[in-house]
Biotite code that builds the C-alpha atoms (Angstrom):
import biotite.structure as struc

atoms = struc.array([
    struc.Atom([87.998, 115.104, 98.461], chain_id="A", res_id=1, res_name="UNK", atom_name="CA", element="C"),
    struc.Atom([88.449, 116.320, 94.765], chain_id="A", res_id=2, res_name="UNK", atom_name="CA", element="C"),
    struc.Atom([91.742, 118.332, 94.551], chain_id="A", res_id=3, res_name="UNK", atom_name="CA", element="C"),
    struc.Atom([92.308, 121.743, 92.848], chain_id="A", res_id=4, res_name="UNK", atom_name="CA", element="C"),
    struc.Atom([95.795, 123.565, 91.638], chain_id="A", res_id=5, res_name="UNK", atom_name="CA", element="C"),
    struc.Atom([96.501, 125.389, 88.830], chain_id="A", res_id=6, res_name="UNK", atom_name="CA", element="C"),
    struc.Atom([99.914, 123.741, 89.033], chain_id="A", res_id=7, res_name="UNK", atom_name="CA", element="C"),
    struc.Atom([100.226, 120.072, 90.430], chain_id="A", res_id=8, res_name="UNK", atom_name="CA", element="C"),
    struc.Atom([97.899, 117.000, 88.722], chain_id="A", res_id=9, res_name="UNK", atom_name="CA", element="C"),
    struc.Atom([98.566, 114.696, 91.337], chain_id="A", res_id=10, res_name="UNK", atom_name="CA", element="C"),
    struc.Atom([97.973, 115.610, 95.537], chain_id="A", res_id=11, res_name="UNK", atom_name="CA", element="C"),
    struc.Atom([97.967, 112.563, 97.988], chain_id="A", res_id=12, res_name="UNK", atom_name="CA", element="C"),
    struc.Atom([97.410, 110.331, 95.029], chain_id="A", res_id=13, res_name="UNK", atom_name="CA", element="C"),
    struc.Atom([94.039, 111.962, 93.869], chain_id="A", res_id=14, res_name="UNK", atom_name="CA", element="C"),
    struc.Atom([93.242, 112.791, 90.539], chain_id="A", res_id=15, res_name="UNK", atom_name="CA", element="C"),
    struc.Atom([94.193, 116.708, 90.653], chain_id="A", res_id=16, res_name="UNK", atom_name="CA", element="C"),
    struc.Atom([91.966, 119.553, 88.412], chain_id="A", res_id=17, res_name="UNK", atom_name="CA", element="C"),
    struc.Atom([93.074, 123.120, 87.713], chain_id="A", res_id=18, res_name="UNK", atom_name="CA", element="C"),
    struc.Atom([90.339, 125.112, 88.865], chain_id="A", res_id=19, res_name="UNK", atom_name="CA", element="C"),
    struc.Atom([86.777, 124.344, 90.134], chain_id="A", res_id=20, res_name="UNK", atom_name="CA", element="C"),
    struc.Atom([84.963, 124.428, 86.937], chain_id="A", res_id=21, res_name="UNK", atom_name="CA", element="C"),
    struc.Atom([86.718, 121.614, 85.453], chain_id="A", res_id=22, res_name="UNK", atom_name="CA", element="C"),
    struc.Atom([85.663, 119.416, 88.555], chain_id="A", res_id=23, res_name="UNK", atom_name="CA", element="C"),
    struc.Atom([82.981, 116.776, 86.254], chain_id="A", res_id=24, res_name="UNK", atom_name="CA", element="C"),
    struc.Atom([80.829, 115.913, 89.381], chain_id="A", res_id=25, res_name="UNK", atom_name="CA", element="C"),
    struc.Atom([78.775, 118.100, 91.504], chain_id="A", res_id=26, res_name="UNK", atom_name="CA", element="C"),
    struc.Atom([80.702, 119.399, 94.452], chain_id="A", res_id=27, res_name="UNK", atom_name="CA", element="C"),
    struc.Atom([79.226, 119.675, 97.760], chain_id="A", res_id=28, res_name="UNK", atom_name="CA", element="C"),
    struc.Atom([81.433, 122.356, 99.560], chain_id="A", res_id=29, res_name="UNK", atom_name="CA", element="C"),
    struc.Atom([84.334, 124.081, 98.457], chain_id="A", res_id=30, res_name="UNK", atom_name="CA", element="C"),
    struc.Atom([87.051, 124.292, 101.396], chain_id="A", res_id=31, res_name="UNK", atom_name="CA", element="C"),
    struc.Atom([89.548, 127.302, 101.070], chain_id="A", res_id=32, res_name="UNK", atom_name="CA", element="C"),
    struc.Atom([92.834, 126.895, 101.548], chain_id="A", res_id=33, res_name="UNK", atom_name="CA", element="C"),
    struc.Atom([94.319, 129.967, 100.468], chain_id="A", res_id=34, res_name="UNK", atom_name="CA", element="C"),
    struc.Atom([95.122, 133.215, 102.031], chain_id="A", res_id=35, res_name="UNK", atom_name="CA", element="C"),
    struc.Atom([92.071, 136.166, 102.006], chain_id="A", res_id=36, res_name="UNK", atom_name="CA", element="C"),
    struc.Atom([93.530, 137.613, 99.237], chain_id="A", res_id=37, res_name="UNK", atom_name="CA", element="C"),
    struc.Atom([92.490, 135.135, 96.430], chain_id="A", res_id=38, res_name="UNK", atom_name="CA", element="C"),
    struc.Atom([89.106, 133.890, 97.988], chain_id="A", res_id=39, res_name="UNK", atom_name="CA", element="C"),
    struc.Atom([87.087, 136.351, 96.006], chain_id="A", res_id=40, res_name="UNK", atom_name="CA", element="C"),
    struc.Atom([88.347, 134.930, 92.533], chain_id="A", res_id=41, res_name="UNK", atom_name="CA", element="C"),
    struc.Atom([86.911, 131.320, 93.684], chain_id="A", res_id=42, res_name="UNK", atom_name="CA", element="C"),
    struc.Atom([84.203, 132.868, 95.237], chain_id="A", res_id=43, res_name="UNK", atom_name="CA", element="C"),
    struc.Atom([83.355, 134.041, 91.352], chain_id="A", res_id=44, res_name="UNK", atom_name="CA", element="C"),
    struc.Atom([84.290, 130.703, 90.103], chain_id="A", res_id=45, res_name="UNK", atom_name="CA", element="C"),
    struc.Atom([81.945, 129.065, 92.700], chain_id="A", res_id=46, res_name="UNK", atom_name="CA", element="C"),
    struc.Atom([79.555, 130.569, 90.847], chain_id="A", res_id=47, res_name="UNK", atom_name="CA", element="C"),
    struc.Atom([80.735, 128.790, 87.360], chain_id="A", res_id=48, res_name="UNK", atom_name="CA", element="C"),
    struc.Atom([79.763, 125.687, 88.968], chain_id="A", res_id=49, res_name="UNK", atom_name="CA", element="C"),
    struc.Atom([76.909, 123.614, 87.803], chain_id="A", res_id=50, res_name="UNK", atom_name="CA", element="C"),
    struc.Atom([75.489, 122.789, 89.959], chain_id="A", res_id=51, res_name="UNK", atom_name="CA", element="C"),
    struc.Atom([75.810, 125.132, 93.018], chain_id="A", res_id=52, res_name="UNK", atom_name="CA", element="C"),
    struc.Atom([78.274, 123.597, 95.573], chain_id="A", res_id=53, res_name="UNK", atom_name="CA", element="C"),
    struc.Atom([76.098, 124.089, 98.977], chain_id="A", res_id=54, res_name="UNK", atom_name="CA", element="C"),
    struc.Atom([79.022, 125.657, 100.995], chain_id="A", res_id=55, res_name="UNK", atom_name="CA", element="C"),
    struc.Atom([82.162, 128.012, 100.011], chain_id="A", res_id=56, res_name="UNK", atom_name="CA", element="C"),
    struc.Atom([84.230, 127.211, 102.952], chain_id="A", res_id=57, res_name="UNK", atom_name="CA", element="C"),
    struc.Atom([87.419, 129.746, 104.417], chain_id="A", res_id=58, res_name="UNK", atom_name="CA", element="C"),
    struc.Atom([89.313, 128.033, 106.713], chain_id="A", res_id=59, res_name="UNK", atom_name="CA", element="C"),
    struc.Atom([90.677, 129.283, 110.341], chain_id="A", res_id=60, res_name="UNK", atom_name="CA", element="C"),
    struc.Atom([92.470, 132.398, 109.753], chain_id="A", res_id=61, res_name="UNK", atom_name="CA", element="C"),
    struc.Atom([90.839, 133.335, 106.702], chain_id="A", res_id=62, res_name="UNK", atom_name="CA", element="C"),
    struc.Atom([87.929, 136.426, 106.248], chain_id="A", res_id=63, res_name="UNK", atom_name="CA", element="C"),
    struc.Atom([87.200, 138.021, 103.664], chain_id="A", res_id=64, res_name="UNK", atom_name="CA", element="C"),
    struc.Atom([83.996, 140.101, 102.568], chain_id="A", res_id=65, res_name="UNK", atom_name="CA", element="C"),
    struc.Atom([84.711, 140.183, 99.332], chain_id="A", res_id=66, res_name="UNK", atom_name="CA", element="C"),
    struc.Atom([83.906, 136.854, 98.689], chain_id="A", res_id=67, res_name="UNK", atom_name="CA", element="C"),
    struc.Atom([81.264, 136.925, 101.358], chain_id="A", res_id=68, res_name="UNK", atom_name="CA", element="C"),
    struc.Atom([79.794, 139.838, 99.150], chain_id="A", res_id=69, res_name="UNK", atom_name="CA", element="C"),
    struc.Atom([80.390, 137.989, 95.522], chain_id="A", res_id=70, res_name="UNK", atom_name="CA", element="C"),
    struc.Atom([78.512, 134.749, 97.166], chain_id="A", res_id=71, res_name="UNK", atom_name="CA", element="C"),
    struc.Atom([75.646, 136.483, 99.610], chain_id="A", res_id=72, res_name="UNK", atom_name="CA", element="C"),
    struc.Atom([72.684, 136.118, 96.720], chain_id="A", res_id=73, res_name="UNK", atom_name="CA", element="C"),
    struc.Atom([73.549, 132.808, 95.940], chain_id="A", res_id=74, res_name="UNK", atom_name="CA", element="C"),
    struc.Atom([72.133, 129.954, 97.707], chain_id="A", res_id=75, res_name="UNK", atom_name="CA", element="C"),
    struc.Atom([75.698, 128.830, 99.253], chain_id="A", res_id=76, res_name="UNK", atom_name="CA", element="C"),
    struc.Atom([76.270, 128.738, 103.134], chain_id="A", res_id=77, res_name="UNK", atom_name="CA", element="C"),
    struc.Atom([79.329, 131.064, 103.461], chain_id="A", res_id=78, res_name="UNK", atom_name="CA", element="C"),
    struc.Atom([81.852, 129.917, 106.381], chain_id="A", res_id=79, res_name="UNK", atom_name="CA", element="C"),
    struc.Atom([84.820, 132.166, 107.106], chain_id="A", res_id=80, res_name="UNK", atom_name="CA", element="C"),
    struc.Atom([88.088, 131.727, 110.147], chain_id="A", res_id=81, res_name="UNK", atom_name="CA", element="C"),
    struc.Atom([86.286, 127.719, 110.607], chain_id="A", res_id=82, res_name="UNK", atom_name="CA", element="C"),
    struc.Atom([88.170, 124.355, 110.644], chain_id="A", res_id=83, res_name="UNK", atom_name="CA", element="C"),
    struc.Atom([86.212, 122.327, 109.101], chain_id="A", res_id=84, res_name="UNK", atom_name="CA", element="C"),
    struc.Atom([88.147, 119.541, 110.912], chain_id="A", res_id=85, res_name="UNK", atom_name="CA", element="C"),
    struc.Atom([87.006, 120.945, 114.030], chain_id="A", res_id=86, res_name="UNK", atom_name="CA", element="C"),
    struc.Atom([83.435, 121.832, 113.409], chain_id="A", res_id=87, res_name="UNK", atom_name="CA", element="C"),
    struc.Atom([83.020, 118.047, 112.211], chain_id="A", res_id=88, res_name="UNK", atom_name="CA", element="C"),
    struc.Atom([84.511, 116.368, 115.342], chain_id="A", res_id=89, res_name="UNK", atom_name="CA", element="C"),
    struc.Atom([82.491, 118.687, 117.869], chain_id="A", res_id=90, res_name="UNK", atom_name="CA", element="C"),
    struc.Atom([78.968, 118.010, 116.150], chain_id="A", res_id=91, res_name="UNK", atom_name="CA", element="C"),
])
């Protein structure tokens, strides 16, 4: 788990960046948190990242085809209204 607010540096004692560019290791999913409304802005800044994250994750509640539309050419699994919690413990 790596963190990310533009505000706070520290979240459950993990080193905390302000967006997902400035992450220094390769990132395997990012996991959405936030309401519909900002998902397209990471869903451009997904696209910063090098390398590729493999997943852009919206968790339950959350759609939005903006970012499904910014993301669909890139070779990222788009997930929207799943808990990732969930999906993990029923596989």
């Amino acid at each position: 788990v790596i963190p990310v607010h533009p505000k706070r540096m520290n979240i459950w004692g993990l080193e905390t960046y302000a967006s997902l560019t400035d992450i220094p290791v390769p990132v395997d999913l990012v996991n959405l948190f936030r309401r519909a409304e900002f998902c397209p802005e990471h869903a451009r800044e997904t696209l910063q990242m090098n390398p590729l994250p493999m997943g852009f994750w919206m968790q339950s509640g959350i759609i939005c085809p903006e970012a499904r539309e910014i993301l669909q050419a890139a070779p990222i699994t788009i997930v929207e209204d799943r808990c990732v919690m969930v999906e993990h413990q029923g596989a």
